[in-house]
N, C-alpha and C positions, 0 to 999 in steps of 0.2 A: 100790824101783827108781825111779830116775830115767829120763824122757826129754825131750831139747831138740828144738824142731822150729817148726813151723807149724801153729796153731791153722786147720781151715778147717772153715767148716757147708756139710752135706749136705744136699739136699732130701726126698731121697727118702723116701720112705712117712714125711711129717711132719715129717723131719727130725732129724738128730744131730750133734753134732761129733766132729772127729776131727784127730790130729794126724799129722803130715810130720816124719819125725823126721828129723835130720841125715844119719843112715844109710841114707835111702832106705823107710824100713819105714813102715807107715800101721795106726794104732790106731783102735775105736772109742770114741770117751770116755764116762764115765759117772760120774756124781756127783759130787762139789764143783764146777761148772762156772760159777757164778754171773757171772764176768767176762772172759766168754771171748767176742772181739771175731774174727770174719773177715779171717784175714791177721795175723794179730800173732803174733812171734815169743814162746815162751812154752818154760819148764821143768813138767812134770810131775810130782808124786812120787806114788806108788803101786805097784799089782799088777796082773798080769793075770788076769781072771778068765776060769778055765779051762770053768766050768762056765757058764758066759752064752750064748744064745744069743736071736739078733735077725736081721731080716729086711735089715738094712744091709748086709750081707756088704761091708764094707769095710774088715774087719781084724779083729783078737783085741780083744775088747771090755779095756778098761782104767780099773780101778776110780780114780778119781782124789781123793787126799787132803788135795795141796797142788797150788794151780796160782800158779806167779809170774812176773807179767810180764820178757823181757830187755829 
């Protein structure tokens, strides 16, 4: 699964990132995230993980495999 959007970090409880995807929808990200800057428009490839759960409640946690900057 692909998604396009906006890359933005969260603070809360620590902190997390999550994307703004084109569609209006908001993911919590998780794993390959190594270059992932506040505000940059960015593709995703991945899954959602169904079974995730975290104290962010800012979306369906989304296991991430490939992140490329647009």
């Amino acid at each position: 699964m692909k998604l396009k959007g906006t890359i933005r970090r969260n603070d809360l409880e620590g902190g997390h990132w999550t994307i703004e995807t084109d569609k209006g929808e908001t993911y919590q990200l998780q794993g390959k995230l190594d270059d992932c800057k506040d505000g940059m428009k960015a593709e995703v490839e991945g899954k959602v993980d169904k079974g995730a759960m975290g104290i962010g409640m800012t979306g369906p946690h989304f296991d991430v495999q490939k992140l490329s900057a647009l």
